[in-house]
C-alpha positions in Angstrom: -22.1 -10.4 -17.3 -24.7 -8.6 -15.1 -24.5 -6.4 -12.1 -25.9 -4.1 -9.9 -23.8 -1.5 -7.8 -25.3 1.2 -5.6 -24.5 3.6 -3.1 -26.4 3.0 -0.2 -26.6 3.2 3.6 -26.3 0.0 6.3 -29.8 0.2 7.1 -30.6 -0.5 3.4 -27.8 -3.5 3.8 -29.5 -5.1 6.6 -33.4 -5.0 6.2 -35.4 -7.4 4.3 -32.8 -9.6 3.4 -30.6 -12.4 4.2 -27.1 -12.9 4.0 -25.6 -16.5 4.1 -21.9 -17.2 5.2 -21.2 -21.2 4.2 -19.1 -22.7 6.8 -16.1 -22.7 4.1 -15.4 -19.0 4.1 -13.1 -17.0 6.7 -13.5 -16.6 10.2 -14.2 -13.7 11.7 -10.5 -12.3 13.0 -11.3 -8.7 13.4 -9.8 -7.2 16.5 -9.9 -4.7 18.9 -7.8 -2.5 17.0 -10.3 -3.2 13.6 -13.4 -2.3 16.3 -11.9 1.2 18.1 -11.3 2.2 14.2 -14.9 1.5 13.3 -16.2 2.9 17.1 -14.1 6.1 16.6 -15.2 6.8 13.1 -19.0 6.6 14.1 -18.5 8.6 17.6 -17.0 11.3 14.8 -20.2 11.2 13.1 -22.3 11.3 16.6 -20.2 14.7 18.0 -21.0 16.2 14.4 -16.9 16.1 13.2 -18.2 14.1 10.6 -21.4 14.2 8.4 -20.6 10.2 7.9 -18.5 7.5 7.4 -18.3 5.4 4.3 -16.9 1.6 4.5 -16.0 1.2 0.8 -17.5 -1.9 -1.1 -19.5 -5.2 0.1 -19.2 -7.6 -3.0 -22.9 -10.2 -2.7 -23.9 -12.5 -5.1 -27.2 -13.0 -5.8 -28.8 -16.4 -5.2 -32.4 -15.7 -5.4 -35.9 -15.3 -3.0 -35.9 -18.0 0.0 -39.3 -17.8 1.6 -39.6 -14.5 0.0 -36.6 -13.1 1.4 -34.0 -12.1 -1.1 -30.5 -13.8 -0.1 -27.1 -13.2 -0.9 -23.8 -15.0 -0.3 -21.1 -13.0 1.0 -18.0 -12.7 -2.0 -16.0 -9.2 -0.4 -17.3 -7.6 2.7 -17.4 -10.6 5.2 -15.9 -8.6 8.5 -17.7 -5.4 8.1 -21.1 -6.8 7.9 -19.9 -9.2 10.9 -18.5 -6.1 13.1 -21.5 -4.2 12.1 -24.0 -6.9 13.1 -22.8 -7.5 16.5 -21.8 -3.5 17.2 -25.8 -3.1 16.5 -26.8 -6.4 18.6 -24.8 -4.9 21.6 -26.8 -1.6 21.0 -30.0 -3.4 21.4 -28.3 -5.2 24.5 -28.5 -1.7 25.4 -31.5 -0.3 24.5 -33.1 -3.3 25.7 -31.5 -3.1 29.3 -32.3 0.2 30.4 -35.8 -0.2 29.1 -36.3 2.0 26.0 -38.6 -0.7 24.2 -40.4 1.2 21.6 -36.5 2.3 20.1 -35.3 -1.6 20.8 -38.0 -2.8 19.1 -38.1 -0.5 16.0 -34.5 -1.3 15.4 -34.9 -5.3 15.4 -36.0 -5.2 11.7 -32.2 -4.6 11.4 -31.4 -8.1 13.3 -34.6 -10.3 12.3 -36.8 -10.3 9.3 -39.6 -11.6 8.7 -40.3 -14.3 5.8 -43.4 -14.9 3.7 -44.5 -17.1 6.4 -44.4 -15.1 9.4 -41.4 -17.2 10.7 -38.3 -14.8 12.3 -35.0 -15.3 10.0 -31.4 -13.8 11.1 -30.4 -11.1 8.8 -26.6 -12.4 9.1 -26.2 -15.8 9.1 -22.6 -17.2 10.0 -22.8 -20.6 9.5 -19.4 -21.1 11.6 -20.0 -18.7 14.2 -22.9 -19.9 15.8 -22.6 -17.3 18.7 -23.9 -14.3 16.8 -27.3 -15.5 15.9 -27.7 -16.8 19.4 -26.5 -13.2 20.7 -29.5 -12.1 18.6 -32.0 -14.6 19.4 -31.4 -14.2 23.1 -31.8 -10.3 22.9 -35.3 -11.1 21.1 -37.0 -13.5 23.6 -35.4 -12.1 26.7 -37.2 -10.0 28.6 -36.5 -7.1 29.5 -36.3 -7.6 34.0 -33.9 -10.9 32.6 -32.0 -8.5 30.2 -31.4 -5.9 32.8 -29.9 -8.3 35.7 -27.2 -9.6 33.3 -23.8 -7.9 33.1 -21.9 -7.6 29.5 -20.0 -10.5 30.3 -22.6 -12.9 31.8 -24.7 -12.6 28.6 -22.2 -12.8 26.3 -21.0 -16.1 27.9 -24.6 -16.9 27.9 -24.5 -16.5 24.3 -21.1 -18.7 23.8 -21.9 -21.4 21.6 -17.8 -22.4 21.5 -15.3 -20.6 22.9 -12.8 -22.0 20.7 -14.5 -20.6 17.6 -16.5 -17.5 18.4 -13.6 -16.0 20.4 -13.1 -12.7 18.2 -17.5 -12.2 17.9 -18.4 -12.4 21.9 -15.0 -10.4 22.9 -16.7 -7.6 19.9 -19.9 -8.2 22.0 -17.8 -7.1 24.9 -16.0 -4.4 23.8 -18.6 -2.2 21.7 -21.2 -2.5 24.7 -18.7 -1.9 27.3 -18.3 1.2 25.1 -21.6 2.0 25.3 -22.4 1.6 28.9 -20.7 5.2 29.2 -23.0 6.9 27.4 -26.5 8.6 27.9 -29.5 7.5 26.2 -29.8 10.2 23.7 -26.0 9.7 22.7 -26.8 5.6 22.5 -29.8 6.6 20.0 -27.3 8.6 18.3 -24.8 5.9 17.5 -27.3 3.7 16.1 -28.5 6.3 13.7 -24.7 7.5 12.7 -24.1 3.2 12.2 -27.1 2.6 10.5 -26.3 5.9 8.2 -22.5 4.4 7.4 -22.5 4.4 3.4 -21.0 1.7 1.2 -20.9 0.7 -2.4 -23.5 -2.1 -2.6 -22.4 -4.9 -5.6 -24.8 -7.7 -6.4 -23.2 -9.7 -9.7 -25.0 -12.8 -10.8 -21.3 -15.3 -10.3 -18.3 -15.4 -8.0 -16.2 -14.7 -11.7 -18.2 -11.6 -12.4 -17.4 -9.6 -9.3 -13.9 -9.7 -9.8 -14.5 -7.8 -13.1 -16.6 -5.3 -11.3 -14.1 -3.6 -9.4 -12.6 -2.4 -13.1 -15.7 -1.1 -14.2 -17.3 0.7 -11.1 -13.7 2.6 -11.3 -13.7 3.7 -14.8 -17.4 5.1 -13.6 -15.4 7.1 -10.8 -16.7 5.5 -7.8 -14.7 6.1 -4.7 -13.3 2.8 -4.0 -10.3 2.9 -1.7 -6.9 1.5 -3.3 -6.8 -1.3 -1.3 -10.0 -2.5 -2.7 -9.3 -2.6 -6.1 -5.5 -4.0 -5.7 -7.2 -7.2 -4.0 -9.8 -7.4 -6.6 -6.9 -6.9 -9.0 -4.8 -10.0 -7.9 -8.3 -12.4 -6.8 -8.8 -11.5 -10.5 -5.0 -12.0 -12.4 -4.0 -14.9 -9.4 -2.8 -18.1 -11.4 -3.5 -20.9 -10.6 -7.5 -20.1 -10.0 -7.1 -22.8 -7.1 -5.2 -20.0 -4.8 -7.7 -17.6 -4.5 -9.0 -18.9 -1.4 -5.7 -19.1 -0.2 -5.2 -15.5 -1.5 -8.5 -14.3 0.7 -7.1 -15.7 3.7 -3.7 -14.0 2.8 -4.9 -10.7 2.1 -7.4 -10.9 5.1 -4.2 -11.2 7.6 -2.9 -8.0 5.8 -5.9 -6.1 6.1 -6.3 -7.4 9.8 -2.3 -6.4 10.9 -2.3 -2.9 9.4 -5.7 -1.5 10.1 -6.4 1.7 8.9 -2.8 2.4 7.6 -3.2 -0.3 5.0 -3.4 2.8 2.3 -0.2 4.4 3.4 1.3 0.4 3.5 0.6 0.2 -0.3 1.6 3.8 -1.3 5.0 3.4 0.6 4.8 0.2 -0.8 4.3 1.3 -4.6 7.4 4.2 -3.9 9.9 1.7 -2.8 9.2 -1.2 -5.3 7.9 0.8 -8.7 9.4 4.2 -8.1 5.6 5.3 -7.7 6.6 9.5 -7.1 7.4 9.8 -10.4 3.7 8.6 -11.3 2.4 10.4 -8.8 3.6 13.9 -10.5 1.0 12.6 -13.2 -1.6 12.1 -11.0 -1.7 8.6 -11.1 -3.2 6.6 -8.4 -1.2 3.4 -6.2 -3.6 1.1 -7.3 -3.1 2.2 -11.2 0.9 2.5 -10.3 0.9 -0.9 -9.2 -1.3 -2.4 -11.4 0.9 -0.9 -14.7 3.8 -2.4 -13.1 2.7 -5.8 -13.6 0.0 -5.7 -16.2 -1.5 -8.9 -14.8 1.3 -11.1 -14.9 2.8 -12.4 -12.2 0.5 -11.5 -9.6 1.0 -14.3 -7.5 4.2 -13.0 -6.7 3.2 -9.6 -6.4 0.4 -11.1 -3.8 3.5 -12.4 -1.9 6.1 -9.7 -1.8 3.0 -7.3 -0.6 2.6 -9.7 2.5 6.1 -9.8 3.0 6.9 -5.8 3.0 3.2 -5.7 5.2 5.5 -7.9 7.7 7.8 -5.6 7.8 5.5 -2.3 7.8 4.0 -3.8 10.9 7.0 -4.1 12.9 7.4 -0.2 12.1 3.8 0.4 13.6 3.8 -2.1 16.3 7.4 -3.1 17.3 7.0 -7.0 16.7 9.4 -9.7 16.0 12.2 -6.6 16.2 15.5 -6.6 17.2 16.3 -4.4 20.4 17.8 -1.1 18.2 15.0 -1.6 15.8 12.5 -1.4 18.3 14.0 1.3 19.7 13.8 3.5 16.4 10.5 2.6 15.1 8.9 3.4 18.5 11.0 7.1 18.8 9.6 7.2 14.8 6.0 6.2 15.8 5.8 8.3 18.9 7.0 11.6 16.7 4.9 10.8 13.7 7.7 10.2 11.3 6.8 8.1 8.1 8.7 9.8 5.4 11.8 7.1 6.5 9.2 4.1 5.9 9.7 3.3 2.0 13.3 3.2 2.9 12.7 1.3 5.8 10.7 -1.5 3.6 14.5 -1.5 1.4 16.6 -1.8 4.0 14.8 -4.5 5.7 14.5 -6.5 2.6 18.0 -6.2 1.5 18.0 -7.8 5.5 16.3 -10.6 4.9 18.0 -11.5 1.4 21.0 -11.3 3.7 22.6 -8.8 1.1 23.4 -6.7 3.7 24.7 -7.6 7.5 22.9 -7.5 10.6 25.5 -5.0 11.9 25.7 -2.8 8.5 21.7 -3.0 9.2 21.8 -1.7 12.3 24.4 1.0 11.4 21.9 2.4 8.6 19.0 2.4 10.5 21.3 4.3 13.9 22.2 6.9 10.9 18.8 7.7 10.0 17.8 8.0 14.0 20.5 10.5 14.8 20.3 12.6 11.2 16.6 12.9 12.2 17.6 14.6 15.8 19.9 16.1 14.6 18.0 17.6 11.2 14.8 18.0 12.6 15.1 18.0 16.3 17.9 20.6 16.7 17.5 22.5 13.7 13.8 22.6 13.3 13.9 21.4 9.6 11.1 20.3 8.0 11.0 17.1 7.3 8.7 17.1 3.8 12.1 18.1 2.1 13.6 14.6 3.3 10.9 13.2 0.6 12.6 12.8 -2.7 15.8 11.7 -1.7 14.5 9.1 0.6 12.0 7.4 -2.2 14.8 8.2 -4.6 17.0 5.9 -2.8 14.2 3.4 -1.2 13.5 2.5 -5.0 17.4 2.2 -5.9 18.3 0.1 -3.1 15.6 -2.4 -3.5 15.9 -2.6 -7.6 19.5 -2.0 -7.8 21.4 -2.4 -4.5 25.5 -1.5 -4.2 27.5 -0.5 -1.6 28.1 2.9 -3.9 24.5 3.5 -4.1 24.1 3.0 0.0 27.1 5.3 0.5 25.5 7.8 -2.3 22.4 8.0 -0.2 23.9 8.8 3.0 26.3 11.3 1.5 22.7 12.8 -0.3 21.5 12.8 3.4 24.3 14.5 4.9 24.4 17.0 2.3 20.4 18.1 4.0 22.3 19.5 7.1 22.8 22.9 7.6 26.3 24.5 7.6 28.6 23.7 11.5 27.8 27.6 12.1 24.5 27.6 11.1 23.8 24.2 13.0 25.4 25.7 16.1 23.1 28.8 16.1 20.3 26.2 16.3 22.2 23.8 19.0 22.3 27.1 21.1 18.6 27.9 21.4 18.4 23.9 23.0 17.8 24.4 27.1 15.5 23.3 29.8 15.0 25.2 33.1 12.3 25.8 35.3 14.0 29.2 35.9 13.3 30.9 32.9 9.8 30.5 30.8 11.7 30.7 27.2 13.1 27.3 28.0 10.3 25.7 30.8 7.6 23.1 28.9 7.6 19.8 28.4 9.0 20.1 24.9 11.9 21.6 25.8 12.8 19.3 28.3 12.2 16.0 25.7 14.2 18.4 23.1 17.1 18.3 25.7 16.6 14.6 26.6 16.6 13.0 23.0 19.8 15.4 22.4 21.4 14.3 25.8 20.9 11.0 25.1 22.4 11.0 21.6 25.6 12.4 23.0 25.4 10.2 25.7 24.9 6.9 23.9 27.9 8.2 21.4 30.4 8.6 24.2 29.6 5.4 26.0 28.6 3.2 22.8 26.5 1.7 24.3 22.1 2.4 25.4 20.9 4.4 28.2 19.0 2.2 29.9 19.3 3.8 34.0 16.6 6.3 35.6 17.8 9.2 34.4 17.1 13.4 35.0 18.8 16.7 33.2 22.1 17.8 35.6 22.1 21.3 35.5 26.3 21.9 35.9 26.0 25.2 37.6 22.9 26.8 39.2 20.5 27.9 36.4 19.3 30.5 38.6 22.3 32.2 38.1 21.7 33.5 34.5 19.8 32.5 31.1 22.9 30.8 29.7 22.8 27.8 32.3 19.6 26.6 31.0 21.0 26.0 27.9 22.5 22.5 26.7 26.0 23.4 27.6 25.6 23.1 31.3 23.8 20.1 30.8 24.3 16.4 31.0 22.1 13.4 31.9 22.4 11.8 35.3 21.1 8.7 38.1 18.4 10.0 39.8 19.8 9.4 43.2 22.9 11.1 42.2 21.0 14.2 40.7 19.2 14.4 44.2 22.6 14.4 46.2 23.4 17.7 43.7 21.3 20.2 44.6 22.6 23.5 46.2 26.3 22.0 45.8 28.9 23.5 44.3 30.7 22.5 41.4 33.9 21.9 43.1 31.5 19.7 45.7 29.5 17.9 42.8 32.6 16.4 41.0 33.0 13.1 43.1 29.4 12.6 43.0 29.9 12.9 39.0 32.6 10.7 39.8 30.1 8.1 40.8 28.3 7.8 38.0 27.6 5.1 35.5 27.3 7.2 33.0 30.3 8.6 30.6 29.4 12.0 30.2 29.3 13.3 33.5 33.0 11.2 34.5 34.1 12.9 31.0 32.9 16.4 32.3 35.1 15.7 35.6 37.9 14.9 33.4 38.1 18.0 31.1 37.4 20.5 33.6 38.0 19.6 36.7 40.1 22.1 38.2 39.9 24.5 35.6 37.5 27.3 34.0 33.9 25.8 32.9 32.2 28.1 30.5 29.1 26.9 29.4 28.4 28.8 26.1 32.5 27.2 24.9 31.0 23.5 26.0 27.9 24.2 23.6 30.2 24.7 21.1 32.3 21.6 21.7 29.1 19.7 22.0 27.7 20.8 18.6 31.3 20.2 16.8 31.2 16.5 18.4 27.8 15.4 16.9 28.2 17.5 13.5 31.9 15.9 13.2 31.8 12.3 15.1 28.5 11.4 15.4 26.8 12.5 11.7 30.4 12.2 10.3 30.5 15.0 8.6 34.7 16.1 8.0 35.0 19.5 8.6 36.7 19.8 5.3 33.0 19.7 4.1 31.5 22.6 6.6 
């Protein structure tokens, strides 16, 4: 076996050289979420956040000089070269329109080279996607009066050889220049230089077989090669029977495609819930190595298909898709706060799902759990979540390797047992409040603090979603004193109703209560209509309910 592997920049990659992509390999499906990850990461380097950006490996086999070019066929590294071919064309598209000739002409060498015979040969060659070299072509012999009358979208559709194929390249076209339009001509020059500058680890081997042996060595050498890239070299390598490697590509494509640039905390969540990876972590070994000592090349096939599977189900937590209505609901309140700690056990839960060894409703109940103990453990008391860690991918690994209704119970009881004391969870219940009256309690956090708690106890009381155009009720006037803005003198209510509220008084407010939809503010009628309220004693009650009823703690274990 013989290879070459270098660290080099993409305006080594594309100069002098041509790279062939038979009309057998996979389509280009990048999308826009694959091109703002790529635009982001260069603007980084452009506003000097970042010294550079590095795209990992681009896997070429060597197939010799053609008209004294060398050329190359495409094995690992199809999409980037793709997505950086047509983000450069649409900087010429550019360059080009607003007239700065010498710098659009200087940068073609990237595009078109030159054979021995003085004839013009596309750098990237997409044997399928007969758009892009047009898109090229067409920025070479237009001139530049023609260039500047077109809009984005009239050349690109200028350039359309088939809609039906070339969707994904002219809509990258689109969206990378009609980034670019925005910006000034020294920041356009900028971008080309922080693209061209992108590094990658360059591997020429001499046979498709070789490559996937590469990977191995370049990591024993301590290249930096992301997890992701060896773990697919790993299974192209192990897959049996040969024959499903293509179908392997395509598979492992999709994966890279639906989770972007959270494919590396995919596999480590991944590797936590399925192998127990934390305890190999303490030892400082990596996913990829995790994963592959797992299954020492044996069964990779299957390995190859319950990754896909669990990246169904890690999308749904970062997108919402092909969710149920309470899922939805919880991965969205999870994505919007940040929370991925959960997301091993999440991967579990939703397995034991599908395997139907656990109900839709018992599910549901689990996944409601984990929503109100993280309001109640992190948005009232202010824990910190990091401490949630090694009893969540304890249990994420003994659920999915060794699921019983005594290990589920365990787990919650192990969750439960995280809480803070009744009097020490009341202390922090107290310092929740909203009120334009009185800065302590006046941003925006405080008033989604009080909304999510609100909420909670709302949903409890009424079993059942809040799904009405709702605002924060203060009971009685929070002008009045400090203690009103706190959680105890609040409930949520319509917005119409909350409008016919203000500067009433309590006794005056209790048929509009009376009106409401909503449970809590009928329940507040009921209890204290006609008697005393005292908004500190209601805090208290309102803590007790949610410590007691709603995380189910018995107060024989406060």
């Amino acid at each position: 076996m013989s290879f070459e592997a270098k660290e080099k920049s993409v305006d080594k990659l594309l100069n002098d050289a041509i790279y062939c992509i038979p009309r057998n390999q996979r389509r280009y499906v990048w999308n826009t979420q694959n091109w703002a990850d790529i635009y982001d990461d260069v603007e980084l380097v452009v506003d000097g956040i970042s010294q550079s950006h590095f795209i990992g490996s681009i896997v070429l086999k060597d197939e010799g000089k053609d008209e004294g070019l060398q050329k190359y066929t495409i094995i690992d590294g199809q999409q980037r070269i793709l997505t950086l071919t047509i983000f450069l064309a649409s900087i010429m598209f550019m360059l080009k329109k607003r007239g700065m000739l010498d710098d659009f002409n200087g940068t073609l060498k990237y595009l078109i080279a030159k054979d021995i015979k003085a004839k013009d040969r596309e750098i990237v060659y997409p044997e399928y996607h007969l758009s892009l070299p047009k898109i090229v072509n067409k920025l070479k012999d237009c001139s530049q009066k023609d260039l500047s009358s077109y809009s984005i979208t009239a050349f690109a559709n200028l350039c359309t050889v088939s809609q039906a194929k070339d969707k994904s390249i002219i809509n990258a076209f689109k969206f990378f220049a009609g980034k670019l339009q925005n910006l000034d001509d020294e920041k356009l020059l900028a971008t080309r230089d922080a693209l061209i500058g992108i590094g990658y680890v360059n591997i020429i081997s001499s046979t498709d077989e070789d490559s996937y042996t590469i990977f191995e060595i370049l990591n024993a050498r301590g290249l930096d090669l992301e997890d992701h890239e060896l773990l697919k070299n790993y299974i192209m390598r192990y897959l049996q029977p040969k024959e499903r490697r293509d179908d392997a590509k395509r598979i492992w494509e999709e994966i890279e495609n639906n989770l972007g640039s959270s494919i590396d905390d995919f596999l480590r969540h991944y590797a936590l819930h399925k192998y127990n990876y934390n305890n190999d972590k303490k030892q400082s070994i990596s996913v990829y190595k995790s994963l592959q000592n797992a299954t020492r090349g044996r069964n990779v096939d299957k390995l190859l298909d319950d990754i896909k599977l669990k990246s169904d189900y890690y999308t749904a937590f970062i997108n919402q898709t092909n969710c149920l209505p309470k899922e939805k609901e919880v991965f969205m309140f999870f994505k919007t706060k940040r929370v991925v700690v959960f997301r091993p056990l999440l991967l579990s839960l939703r397995h034991l799902l599908s395997l139907e060894i656990i109900s839709e409703n018992r599910y549901l109940e689990i996944l409601n759990f984990i929503y109100n103990f993280y309001i109640c453990y992190k948005i009232i008391g202010q824990e910190n979540s990091n401490m949630l860690s090694d009893t969540v991918y304890k249990y994420a690994y003994v659920l999915e390797t060794n699921f019983s209704d005594d290990n589920l119970e365990e787990f919650l009881k192990n969750m439960r047992s995280k809480l803070p004391t009744l009097e020490a969870f009341t202390n922090s219940f107290k310092n929740i409040g909203y009120s334009h009256c009185w800065p302590i309690y006046s941003d925006s956090k405080c008033k989604d603090r009080c909304q999510l708690v609100l909420n909670l106890i709302e949903k409890y009381i009424s079993n059942r979603d809040v799904n009405l155009e709702v605002t924060i009720e203060h009971i009685l006037p929070d002008s009045n004193g400090i203690e009103n803005a706190q959680i105890g003198n609040l409930f949520l209510l319509e917005e119409n109703l909350n409008r016919r509220c203000k500067n009433k008084s309590l006794e005056d407010k209790y048929n509009i209560y009376n009106e409401s939809a909503l449970m809590c503010p009928k329940g507040f009628v009921q209890r204290y209509k006609g008697k005393t309220f005292n908004p500190v004693s209601r805090t208290e009650f309102l803590s007790k309910l949610i410590y007691n009823n709603i995380l189910g703690i018995p107060d024989e274990q406060n």
